[in-house]
C-alpha positions as CSV (number, residue, x, y, z in Angstrom):
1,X,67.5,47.3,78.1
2,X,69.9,48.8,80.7
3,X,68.3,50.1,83.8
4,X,68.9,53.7,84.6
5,X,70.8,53.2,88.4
6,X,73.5,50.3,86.2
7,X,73.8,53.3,83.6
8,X,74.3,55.4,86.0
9,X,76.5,53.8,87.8
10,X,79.2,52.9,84.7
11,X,79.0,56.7,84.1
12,X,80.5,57.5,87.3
13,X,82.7,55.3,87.7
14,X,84.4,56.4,83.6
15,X,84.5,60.2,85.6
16,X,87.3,61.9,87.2
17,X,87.4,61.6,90.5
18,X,90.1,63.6,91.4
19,X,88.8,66.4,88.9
20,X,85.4,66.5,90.3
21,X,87.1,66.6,94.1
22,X,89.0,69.8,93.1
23,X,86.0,71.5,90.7
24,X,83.8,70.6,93.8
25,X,86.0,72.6,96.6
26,X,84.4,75.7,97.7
27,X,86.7,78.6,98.0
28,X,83.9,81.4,98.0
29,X,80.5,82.4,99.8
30,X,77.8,85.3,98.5
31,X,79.1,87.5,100.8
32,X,79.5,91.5,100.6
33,X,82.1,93.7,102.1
34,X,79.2,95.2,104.4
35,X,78.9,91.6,106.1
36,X,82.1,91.3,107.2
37,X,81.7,95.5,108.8
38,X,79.6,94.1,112.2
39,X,80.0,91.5,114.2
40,X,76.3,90.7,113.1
41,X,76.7,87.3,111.6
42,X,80.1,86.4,113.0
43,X,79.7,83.2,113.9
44,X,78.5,82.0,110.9
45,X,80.7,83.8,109.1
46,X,83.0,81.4,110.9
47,X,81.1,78.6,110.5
48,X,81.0,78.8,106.8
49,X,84.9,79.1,106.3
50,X,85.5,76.5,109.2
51,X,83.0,74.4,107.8
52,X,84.1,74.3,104.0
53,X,88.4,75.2,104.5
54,X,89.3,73.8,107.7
55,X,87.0,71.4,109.3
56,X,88.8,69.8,111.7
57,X,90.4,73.2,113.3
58,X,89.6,73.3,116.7
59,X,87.8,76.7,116.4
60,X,88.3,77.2,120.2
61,X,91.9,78.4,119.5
62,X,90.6,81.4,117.8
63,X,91.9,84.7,119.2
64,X,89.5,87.2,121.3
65,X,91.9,89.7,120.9
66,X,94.7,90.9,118.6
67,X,98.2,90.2,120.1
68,X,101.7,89.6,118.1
69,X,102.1,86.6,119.0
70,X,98.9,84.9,119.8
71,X,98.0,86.2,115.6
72,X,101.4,84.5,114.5
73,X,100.4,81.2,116.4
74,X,97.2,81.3,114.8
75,X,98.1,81.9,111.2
76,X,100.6,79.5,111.6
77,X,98.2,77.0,113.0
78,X,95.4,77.6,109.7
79,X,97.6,77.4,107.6
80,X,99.1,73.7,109.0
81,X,95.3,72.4,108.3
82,X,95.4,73.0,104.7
83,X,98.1,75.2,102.5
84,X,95.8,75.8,99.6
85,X,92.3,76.7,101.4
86,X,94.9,79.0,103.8
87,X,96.2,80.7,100.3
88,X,92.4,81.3,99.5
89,X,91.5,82.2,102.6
90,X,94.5,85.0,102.8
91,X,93.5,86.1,99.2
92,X,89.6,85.8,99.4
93,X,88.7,88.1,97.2
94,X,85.9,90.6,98.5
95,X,85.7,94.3,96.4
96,X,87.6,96.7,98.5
97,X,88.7,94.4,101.3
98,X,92.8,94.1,101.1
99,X,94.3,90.7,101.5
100,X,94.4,89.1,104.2
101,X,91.5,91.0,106.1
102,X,89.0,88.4,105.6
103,X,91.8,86.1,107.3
104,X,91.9,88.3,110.3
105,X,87.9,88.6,110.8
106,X,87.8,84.7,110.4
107,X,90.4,84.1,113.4
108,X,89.7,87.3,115.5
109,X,86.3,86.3,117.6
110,X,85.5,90.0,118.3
111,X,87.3,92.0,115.6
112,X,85.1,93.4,112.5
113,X,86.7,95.1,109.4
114,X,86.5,98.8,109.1
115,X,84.5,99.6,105.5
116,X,84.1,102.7,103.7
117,X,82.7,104.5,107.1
118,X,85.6,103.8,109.1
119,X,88.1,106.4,107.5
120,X,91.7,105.2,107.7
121,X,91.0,101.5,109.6
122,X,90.9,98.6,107.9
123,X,90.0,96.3,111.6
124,X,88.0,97.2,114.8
125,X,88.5,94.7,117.8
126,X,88.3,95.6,121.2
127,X,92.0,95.5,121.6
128,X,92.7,98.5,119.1
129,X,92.3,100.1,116.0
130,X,94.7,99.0,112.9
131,X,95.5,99.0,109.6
132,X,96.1,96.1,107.6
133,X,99.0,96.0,105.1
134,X,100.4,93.2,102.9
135,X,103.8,93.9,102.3
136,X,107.3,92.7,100.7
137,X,109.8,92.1,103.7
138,X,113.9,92.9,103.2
139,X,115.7,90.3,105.7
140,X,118.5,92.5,104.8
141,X,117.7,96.2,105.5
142,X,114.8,95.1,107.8
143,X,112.1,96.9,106.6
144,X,108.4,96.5,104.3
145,X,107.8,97.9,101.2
146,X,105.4,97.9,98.0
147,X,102.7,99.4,99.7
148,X,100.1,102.3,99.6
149,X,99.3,104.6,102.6
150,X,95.4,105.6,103.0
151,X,93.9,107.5,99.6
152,X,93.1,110.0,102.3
153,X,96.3,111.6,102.6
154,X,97.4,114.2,99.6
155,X,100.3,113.6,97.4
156,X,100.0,115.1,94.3
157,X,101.9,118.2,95.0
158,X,104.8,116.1,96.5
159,X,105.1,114.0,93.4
160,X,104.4,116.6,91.1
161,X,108.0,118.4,92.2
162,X,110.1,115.1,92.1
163,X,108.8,114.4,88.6
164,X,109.8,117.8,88.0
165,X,113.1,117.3,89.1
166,X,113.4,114.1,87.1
167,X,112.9,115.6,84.1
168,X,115.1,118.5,84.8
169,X,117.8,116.1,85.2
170,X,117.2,114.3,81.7
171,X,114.9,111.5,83.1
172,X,112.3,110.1,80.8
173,X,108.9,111.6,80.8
174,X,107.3,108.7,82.8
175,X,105.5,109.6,86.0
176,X,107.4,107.0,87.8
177,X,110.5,107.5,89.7
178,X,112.2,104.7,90.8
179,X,116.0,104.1,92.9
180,X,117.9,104.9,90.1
181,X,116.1,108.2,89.2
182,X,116.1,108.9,92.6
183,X,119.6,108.4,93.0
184,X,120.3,111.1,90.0
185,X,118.1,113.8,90.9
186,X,120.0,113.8,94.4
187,X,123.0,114.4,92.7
188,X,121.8,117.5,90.7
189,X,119.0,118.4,93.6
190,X,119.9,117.0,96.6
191,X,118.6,120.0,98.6
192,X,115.5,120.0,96.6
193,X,114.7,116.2,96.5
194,X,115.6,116.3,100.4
195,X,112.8,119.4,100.9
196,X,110.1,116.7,99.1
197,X,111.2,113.4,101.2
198,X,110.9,115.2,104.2
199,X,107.1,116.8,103.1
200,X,106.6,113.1,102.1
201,X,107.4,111.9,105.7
202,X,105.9,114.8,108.0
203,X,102.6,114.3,105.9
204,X,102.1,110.4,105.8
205,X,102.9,109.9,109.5
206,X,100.8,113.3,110.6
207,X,97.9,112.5,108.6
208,X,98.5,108.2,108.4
209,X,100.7,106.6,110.6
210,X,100.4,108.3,114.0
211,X,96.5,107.5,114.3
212,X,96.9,103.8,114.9
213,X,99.3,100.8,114.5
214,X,99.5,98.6,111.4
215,X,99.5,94.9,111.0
216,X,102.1,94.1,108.6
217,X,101.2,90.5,106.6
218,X,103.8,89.2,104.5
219,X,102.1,89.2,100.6
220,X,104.6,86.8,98.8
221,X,106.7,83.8,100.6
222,X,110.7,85.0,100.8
223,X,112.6,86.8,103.7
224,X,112.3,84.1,106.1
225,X,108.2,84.4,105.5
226,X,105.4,82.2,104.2
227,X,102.6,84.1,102.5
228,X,99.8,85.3,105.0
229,X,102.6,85.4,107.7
230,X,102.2,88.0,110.4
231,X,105.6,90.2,110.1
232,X,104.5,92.8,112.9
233,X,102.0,94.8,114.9
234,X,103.7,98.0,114.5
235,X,102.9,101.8,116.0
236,X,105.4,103.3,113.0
237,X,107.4,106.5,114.1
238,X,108.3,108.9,112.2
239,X,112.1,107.6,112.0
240,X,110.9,104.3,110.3
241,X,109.1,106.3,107.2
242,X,111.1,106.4,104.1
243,X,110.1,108.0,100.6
244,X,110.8,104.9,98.4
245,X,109.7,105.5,94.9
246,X,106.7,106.9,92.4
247,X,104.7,103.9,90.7
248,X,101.2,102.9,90.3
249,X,100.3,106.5,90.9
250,X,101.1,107.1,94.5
251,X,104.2,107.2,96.6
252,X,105.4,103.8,97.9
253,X,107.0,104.1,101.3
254,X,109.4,102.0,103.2
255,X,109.0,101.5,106.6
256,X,111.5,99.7,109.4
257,X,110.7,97.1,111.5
């Protein structure tokens, strides 16, 4: 009879080593949203993602404040240690939490993220105040786009008249308006659309912009970025707000940089 250690032993050596490696890699915690709202468990917080992504990071470069380009060394530096636990740790998924956040409370020693409570900031560090926003970068026209301002601001009387004024000019009856709709109602409407791009602008930066700066984070790899790249740390003026397009709901803006 075959003793149990030599059958054993034949069993692991017929498996996959390379399959059990990758189904083995840990790439999330039981963690809620509300841990990552307090520096409460911080360091082992840390711990678990230094521990289990990047074990050999020397976790004595982390940052104790936010600064351009202290945050762009240090993303650039996590992500050098290992690509793939970088691209989980950018997206790591957490209800409510936007990506990249969890990335920023990882390598920020005394930065929490905002939570429900914390209306219109999505990271607290003794530095600042900020929003968070992962963004699609133009080399081009230098500016971000595909993004949301905070659900707190009101738009629905802003893209209720440029719908309006799409379908007065033929447009289908979808609620989205993109470029090209855009670019026919402001031949019919220009004084109109113009009265609805400027509400857009004087209410987003009153109500959003003006209350604290924003971290841009490139979301996709393109424009001379890699995913998870810091793009810029940005107190947006007024000047840099652009109504770009309806979609998803909401009013996408496009901001310079």
């Amino acid at each position: 009879m075959k003793k149990f250690r030599g059958y054993i032993t034949e069993m692991v050596d017929e498996l996959d080593a390379e399959f059990l490696s990758r189904a083995l890699t840990r790439t999330s915690f039981n963690l809620m949203a509300k841990d990552f709202e307090s520096l409460k468990h911080k360091k082992e917080i840390q711990h678990l993602f230094h521990l289990n992504f990047f074990p050999k990071l020397d976790m004595s470069k982390m940052l104790d404040s936010v600064s351009e380009n202290g945050l762009s060394k240090a993303i650039s530096m996590v992500r050098k240690e290992s690509g793939p636990k970088f691209e989980a740790l950018y997206k790591y998924n957490i209800k409510g939490v936007g990506p990249g956040e969890v990335m920023l409370y990882f390598l920020l020693n005394n930065a929490h993220l905002g939570g429900g409570s914390s209306k219109g900031l999505d990271l607290v560090d003794k530095s600042g105040n900020f929003e968070v926003k992962a963004v699609d970068y133009s080399p081009s026209g230098k500016y971000v786009n595909n993004f949301k301002v905070g659900g707190t601001v009101a738009l629905a009387d802003i893209m209720r008249g440029v719908i309006d004024l799409k379908k007065k000019v033929g447009g289908s009856a979808s609620s989205e308006v993109n470029n090209s709709d855009l670019i026919d109602i402001e031949k019919k409407f220009p004084n109109e659309l113009k009265k609805y791009k400027d509400m857009y602008v004087d209410r987003t930066y009153n109500e959003y912009f003006k209350n604290h700066k924003i971290i841009f984070l490139s979301n996709k790899k393109g424009g001379g970025y890699q995913l998870g790249d810091l793009i810029a740390i940005k107190q947006v003026k007024k000047s840099d707000i652009m109504f770009e397009r309806i979609t998803s709901g909401t009013i996408k803006p496009r901001v310079k940089i």
